[in-house]
N, C-alpha and C positions, 0 to 999 in steps of 0.2 A: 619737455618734449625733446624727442631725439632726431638731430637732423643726419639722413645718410646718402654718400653719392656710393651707387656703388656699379659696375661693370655685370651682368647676366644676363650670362649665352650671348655674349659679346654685344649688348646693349646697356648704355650709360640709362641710370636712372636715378633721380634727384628724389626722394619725399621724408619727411617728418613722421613719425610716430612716437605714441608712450613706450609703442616695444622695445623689450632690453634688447642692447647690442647683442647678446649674445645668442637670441633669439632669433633675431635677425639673419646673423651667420649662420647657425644651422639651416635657417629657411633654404637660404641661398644655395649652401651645399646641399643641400635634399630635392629639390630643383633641378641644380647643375648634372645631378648621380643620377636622377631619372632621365633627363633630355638625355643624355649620353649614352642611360639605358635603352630606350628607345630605339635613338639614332642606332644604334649596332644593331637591333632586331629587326627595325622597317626599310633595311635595304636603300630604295633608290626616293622614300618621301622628302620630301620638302620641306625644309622650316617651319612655313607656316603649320603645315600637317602635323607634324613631329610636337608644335604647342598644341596644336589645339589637343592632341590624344594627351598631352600632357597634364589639361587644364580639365579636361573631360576624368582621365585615370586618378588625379586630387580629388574633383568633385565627387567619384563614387568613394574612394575610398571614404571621402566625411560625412555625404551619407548615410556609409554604412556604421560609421563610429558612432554617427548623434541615432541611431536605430540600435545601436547594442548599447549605450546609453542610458535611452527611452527604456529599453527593457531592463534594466540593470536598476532603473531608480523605481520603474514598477513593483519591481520585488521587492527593494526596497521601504516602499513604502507600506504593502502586504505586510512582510515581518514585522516594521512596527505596529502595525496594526493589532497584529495576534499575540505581540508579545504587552501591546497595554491591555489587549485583553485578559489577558491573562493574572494581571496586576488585583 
């Protein structure tokens, strides 16, 4: 297990994980790239504001990744279907 301190959006944060370092680091910068993104389109919001749209714009975007997904392993599973039928 991997222990990390690291500094985001100028908050210290201490935890453990199996995720690879390097994993890590992109999280971080993908994070860092959106708040920033944000921050320059939301004008005069707040911090807190500025995460939460943060946390909220992650959460649809996985949503909609584990729903294209869902449909991707449905087709999936169709074509094998038709292709053992076919055996």
């Amino acid at each position: 297990m991997h222990s990390f301190q690291l500094n985001v959006l100028g908050m210290d944060i201490s935890f453990r994980t199996e995720a690879d370092p390097a994993r890590i680091e992109q999280a971080q910068v993908f994070v860092e790239k959106q708040y920033e993104r944000l921050k320059n389109q939301g004008g005069q919001f707040g911090r807190e504001k500025l995460l939460a749209l943060l946390v909220l714009g992650v959460a649809d975007d996985l949503l909609q990744t584990q729903q294209q997904l869902e449909a991707v392993e449905s087709r999936l599973a169709n074509l094998l279907k038709l292709i053992e039928n076919t055996d």
